[in-house]
Backbone as CSV, one residue per row, in Angstrom:
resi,resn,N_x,N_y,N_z,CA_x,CA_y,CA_z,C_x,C_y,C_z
1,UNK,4.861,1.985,-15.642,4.140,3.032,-14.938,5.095,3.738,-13.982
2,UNK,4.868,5.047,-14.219,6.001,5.777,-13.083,5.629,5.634,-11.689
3,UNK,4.791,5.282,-11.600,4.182,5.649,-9.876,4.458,4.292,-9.472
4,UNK,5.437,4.113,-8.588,5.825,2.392,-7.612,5.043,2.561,-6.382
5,UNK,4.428,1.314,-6.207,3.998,0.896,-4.904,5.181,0.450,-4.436
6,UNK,5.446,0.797,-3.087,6.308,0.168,-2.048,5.572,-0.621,-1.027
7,UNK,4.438,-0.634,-0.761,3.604,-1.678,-0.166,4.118,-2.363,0.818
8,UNK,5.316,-3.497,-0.080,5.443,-4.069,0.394,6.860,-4.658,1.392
9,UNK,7.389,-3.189,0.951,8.764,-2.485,1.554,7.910,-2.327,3.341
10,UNK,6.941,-1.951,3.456,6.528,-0.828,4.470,6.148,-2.083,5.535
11,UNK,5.570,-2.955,4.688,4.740,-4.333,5.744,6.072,-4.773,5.814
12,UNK,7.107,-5.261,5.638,8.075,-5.983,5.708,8.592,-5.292,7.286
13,UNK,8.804,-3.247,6.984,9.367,-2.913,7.855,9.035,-3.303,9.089
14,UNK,7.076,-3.208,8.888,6.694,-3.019,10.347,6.340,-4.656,10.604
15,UNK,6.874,-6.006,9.900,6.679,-7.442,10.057,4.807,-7.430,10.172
16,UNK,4.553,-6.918,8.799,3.145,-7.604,9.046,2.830,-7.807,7.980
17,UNK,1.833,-8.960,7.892,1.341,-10.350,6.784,0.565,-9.185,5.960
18,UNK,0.065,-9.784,4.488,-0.637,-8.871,3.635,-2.356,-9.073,4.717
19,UNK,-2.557,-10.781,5.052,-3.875,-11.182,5.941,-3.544,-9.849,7.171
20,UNK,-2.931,-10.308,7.442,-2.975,-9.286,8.726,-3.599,-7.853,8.336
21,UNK,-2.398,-6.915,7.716,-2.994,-5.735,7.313,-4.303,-5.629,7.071
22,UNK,-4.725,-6.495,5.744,-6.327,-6.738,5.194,-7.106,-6.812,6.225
23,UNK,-6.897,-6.748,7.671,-8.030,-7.306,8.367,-7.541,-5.757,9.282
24,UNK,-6.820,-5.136,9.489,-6.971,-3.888,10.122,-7.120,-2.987,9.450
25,UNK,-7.039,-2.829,8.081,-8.000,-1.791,7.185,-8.909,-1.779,6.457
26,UNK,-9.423,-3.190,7.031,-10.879,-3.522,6.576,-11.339,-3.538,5.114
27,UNK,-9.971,-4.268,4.199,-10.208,-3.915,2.741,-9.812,-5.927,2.384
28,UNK,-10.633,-5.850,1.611,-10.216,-7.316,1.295,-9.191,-7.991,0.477
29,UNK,-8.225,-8.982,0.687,-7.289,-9.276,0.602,-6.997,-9.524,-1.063
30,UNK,-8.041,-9.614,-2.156,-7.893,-9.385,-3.539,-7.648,-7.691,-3.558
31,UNK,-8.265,-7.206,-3.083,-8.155,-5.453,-3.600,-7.043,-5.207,-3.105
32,UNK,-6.414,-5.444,-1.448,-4.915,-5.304,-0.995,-3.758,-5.781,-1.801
33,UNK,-4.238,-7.081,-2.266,-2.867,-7.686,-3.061,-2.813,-6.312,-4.295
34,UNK,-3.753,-6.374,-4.898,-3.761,-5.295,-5.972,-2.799,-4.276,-6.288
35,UNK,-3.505,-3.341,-4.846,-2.710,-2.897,-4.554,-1.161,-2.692,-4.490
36,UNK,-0.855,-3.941,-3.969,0.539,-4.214,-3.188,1.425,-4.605,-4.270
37,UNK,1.028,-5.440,-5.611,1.129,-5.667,-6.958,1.561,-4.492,-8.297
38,UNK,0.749,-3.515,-7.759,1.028,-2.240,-8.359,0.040,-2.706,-9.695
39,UNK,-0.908,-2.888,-9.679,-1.834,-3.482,-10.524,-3.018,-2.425,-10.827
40,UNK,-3.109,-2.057,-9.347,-4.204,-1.107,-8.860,-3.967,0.301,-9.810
41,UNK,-5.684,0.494,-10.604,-5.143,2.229,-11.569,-5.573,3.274,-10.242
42,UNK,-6.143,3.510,-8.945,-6.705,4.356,-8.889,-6.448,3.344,-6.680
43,UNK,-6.765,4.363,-6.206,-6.404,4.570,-4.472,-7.341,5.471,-3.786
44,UNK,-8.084,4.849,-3.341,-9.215,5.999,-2.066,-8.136,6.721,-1.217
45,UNK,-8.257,7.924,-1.225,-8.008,8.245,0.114,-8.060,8.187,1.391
46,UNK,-9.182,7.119,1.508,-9.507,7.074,2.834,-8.437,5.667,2.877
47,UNK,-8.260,4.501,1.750,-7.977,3.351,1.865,-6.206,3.767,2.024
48,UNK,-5.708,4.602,1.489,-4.033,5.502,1.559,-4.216,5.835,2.787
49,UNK,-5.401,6.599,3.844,-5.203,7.043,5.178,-5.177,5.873,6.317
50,UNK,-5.971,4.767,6.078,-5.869,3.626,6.798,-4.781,3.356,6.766
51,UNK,-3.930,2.749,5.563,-3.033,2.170,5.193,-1.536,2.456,6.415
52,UNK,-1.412,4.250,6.475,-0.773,4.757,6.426,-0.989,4.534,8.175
53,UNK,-1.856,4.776,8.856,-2.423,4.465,10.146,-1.797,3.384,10.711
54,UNK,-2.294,2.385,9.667,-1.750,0.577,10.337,-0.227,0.602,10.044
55,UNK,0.205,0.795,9.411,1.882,0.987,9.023,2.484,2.168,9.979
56,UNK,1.707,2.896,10.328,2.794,4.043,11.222,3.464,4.750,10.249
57,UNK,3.503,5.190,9.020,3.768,5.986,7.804,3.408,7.076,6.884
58,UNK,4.031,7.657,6.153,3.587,8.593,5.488,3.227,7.775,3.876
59,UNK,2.124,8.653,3.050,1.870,8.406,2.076,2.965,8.007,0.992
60,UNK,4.064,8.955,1.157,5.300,8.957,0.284,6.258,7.691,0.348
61,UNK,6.076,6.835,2.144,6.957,5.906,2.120,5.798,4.771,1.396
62,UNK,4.963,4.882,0.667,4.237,3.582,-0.073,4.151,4.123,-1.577
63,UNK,4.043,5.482,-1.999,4.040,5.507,-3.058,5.120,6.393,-3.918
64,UNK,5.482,6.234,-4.515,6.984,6.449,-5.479,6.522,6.908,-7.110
65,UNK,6.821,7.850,-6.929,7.306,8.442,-8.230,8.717,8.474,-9.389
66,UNK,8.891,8.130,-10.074,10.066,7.683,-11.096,9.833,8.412,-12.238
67,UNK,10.655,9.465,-12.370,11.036,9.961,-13.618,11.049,8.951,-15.099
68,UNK,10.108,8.831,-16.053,10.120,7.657,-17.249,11.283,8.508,-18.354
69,UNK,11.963,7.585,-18.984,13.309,8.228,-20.084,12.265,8.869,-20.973
């Protein structure tokens, strides 16, 4: 899939647990891992605006686009 989650680039930066996050964007820790897994087909906007809130970030530093050959 071209589209990379960095997820878990972003929690690393700002030293916080996947529990942790899950509990300040109020999303539960199966749907976060998901997420964070790159598993996930599809992203609320509102759950990308939290995200981006608790991390101190822009949308772009979690999600990645890759040119496929």
């Amino acid at each position: 899939m071209p589209i990379i989650v960095n997820l878990d680039v972003m929690m690393a930066k700002r030293k916080m647990s996947l529990n942790e996050l899950s509990e300040k964007v109020n999303l539960t820790l199966s749907n976060l891992s998901i997420l964070k897994t790159g598993k996930a087909k599809a992203v609320r906007f509102s759950t990308l605006e939290a995200i981006c809130k608790v991390l101190d970030c822009q949308p772009g530093d979690i999600l990645e686009y890759r040119m496929g050959k």
